[in-house]
Structures are given as C-alpha cells and as structure tokens.
C-alpha positions, 0 to 999 in steps of 0.5 A, spaced: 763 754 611 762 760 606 755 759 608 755 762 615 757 769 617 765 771 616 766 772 623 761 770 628 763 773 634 767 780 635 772 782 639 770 782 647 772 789 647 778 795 645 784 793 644 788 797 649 795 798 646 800 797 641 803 791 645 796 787 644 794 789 637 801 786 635 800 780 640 793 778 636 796 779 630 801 775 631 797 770 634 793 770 627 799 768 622 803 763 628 796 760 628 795 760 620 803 757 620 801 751 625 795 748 620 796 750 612 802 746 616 799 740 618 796 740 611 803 741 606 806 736 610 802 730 607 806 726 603 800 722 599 801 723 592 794 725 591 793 731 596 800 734 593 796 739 588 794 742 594 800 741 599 803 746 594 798 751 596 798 750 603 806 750 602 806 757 599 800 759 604 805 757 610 810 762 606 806 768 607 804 767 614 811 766 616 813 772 612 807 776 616 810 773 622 816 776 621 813 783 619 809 784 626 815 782 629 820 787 626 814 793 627 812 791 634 820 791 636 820 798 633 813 800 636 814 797 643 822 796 644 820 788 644 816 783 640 809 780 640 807 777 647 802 773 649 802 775 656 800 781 653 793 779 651 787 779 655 782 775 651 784 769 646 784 772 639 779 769 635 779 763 630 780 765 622 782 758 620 777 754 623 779 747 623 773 745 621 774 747 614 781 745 614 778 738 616 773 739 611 779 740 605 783 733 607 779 728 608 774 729 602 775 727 595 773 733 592 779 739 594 782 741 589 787 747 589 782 752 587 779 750 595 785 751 597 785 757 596 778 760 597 779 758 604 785 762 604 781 767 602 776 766 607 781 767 611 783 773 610 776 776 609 776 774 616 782 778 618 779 785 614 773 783 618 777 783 624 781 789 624 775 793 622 772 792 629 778 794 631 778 800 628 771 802 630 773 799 638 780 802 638 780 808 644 787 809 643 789 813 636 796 808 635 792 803 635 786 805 631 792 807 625 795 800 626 789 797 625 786 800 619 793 799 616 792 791 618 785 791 614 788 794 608 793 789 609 788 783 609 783 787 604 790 788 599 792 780 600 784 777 600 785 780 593 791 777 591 789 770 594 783 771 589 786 771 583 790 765 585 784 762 586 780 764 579 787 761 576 786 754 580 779 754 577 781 756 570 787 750 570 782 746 574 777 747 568 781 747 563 785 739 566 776 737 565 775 739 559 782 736 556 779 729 560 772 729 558 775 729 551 780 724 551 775 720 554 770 721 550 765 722 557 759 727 555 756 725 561 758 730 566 752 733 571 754 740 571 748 743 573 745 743 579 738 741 577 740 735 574 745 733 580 740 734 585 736 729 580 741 724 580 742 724 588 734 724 589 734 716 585 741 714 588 738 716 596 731 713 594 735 707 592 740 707 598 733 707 602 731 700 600 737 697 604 737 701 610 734 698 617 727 702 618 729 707 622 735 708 618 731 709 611 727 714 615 732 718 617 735 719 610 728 720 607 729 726 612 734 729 609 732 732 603 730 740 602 722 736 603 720 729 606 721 723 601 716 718 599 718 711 601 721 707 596 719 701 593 720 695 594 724 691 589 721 687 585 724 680 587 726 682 595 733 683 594 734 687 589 732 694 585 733 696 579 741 699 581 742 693 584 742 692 592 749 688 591 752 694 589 750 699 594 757 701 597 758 704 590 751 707 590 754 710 597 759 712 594 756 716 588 751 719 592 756 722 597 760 726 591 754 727 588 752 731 595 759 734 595 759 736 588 752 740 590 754 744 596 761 745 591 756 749 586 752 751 590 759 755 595 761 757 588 755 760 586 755 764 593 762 766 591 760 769 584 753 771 586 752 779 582 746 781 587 745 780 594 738 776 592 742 770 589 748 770 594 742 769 600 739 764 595 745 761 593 747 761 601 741 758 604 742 752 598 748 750 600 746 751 607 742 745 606 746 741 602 751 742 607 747 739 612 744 733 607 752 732 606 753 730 613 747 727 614 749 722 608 755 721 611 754 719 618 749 714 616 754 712 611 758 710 617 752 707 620 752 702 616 758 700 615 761 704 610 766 710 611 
C-alpha cells in the first residue's frame, strides 16, 4: 500500500560481483512477468481495461529480462544464475497489492499503473542501497546505471498513470452528464460523512460483539446506534442491508483511493505525513469492514 515505506528492509549486505547483481535483477523482471501475468490472463470483460495494462507491463518486464541477459552474458561469459545468489532478492510486487488490484470493484487503469510505478520506486530504491553497499567498483557502476534505469522508467510510468487519470476523469464527467447525476461525493468530508451513517446503520443488524467491533472502526469510537423505531427496521431499512454494505464498503474504498492519491500529489512533505496517515486509517477501517462484511454473510 502507498502508506507504507517503498522498501522495508534492505539488502542484507554487499553485492559481491557482477554474477549476483544480474541474478537479482533478473530475478525483479522474472518475478514482475509471472504476476502483472497472472493478472493480463483474466479474461472477464470488466477487468480488461486493466488487463491491457498488465499485458503491456508484461511487455516491458520480458523486454528488461532480456536486456539483463545480453549484458550479463557480455560481462560475465554466462547468463543470470540463481545459483549465484546468496540471499533471496526482495519483493517490488507484493501480492498483496496485486490482490488488492483484482478482487476490489474500484481498480481502474490509472491503479494499474500507479502500482507500476511503485514498483520501480522500489527498484530505484533498491539499487541505491546497492550503490552505497557495493565494495567492488563493476558492481557500484552497474548498479548506479540500474537505478537510473528504474528512475528514468518510474517516470514514464507516471505519465501513463496521469493520462489513465485524465481518461478516467473525463469517461466520469461525460457519464455524470448523460445521466444527469449531480450526486457524486468527491469530497472526502462528505464521504466520511456518508460512511459514518451507512456504519451507524449497519450496526443495528450486527450481534453485540459484531456491532462493537464495527463502532471500533472509526478514526474515534462511535456512539451506539439507536434502535429502530418498530424493532425492525431503521430509516434505511434493515431489509436492505446488504446493499447498505455494500455501499459502505465503496465508499470506505473510495476513501482510502483519495486519500493515496492525495499522498501521491502531496506538494510538501506536512501533507504527504497527513495524507499517509488518513489512508492508513482508512485502509485499516476498510479491512475491518470487509471482514465483518464476511462474517455476517456477505462477501
């Protein structure tokens, strides 16, 4: 998730040669190949916006694969080995954000490609701390040229993700005008607002223990609801609390969404600390939500 650190652990130690920094290199782009993959082979209609992404991600990670191989035949008389590396390389696509991306109802192209971007953060990252580890002088000049590489990339990956948001942006607005919809929560205010009713509601059809976890979930502690008027039902309707759920749960999502992008946009580090610990949050509420959305008989 952007919320945490783009690399939370570095390399256990030196890169000792050549053989080993292309092993762990290669390792990156087979790795990469093998999950953006796993995703651009669904075949289901609504993920094929992002499918096309994950398809041209797979492109570039092949294409980088093959790069490493050429160079490290010419370098070291052989191609990338896993045999030559002493410690597992690390993760730059957690599959918990590949998870994240394919089972929820609001990835778009524009998340696609951000966690592309994160990817090669990561590498740049990566690379750097194998610059300042590196003891041999063929290994520190490889790497720094693979940092640049990922830094150059990282930034191209960013205007496809800005082109993704403009399109996405634009297909909204055209929808909002045909249908003539004027109710369409963009402020964060006015979606924690709605989300605090939808919980407050959800809460009356919850066993005890249910309904106190789900009053936990908020940035404070929520009052308990009330109950409904004739035991049954409240002003939404306890008979339609499935699609209550539901529209909690996007609208959590929807939260955590704004709340990244603002981390990603932020102009000062102040706002990218705030906006990062709002997502944070949200993030967490989100996963609380869907867990006692499972619990009680809804996924």
């Amino acid at each position: 998730m952007r919320s945490e650190p783009l690399l939370t652990a570095v390399p256990p130690g030196p890169v000792r040669n050549l053989a080993e920094l292309y092993a762990i290199a290669f390792d990156f782009a087979q790795k990469a190949v093998q999950r953006y993959g796993e995703l651009a082979a669904r075949d289901d209609d609504g993920f094929a916006p992002l499918r096309r992404v994950f398809e041209a991600l797979v492109t570039r990670e092949r294409d980088r694969a093959a790069t490493l191989t050429t160079a490290c035949r010419a370098a070291c008389g052989k191609p990338p080995d896993a045999s030559d590396l002493r410690w597992a390389p690390l993760d730059l696509v957690p599959a918990a954000e590949l998870a994240e991306i394919e089972n929820s109802g609001l990835s778009t192209a524009y998340t696609a490609w951000a966690l592309a971007v994160r990817q090669r953060q990561r590498g740049f990252v990566f690379w750097t701390y194998v610059v300042a580890l590196a003891e041999d002088a063929a290994v520190r000049q490889t790497a720094e040229g693979l940092a640049r590489e990922a830094l150059d990339d990282g930034n191209l990956l960013r205007r496809e993700r800005r082109a993704a948001w403009r399109t996405e942006r634009r297909a909204a607005a055209d929808a909002a005008a045909k249908t003539g919809a004027t109710e369409q929560p963009e402020s964060a205010a006015l979606l924690e607002s709605l989300l605090l009713r939808d919980m407050m509601t959800w809460a009356q059809g919850l066993d005890p223990a249910q309904r106190q976890q789900l009053l936990t979930l908020g940035a404070a502690p929520l009052p308990e609801p009330l109950p409904p008027p004739d035991g049954n039902r409240t002003d939404e309707g306890i008979a339609d609390i499935e699609q209550i759920k539901r529209r909690a749960l996007r609208r959590a999502e929807q939260l955590s969404n704004i709340y990244l992008d603002e981390a990603d946009r932020a102009g000062d580090h102040n706002g990218m600390e705030l906006a990062q610990k709002l997502a944070g949050h949200s993030i967490m509420r989100l996963a609380g939500l869907r867990q006692l959305a499972a619990e009680s008989g809804w996924r």
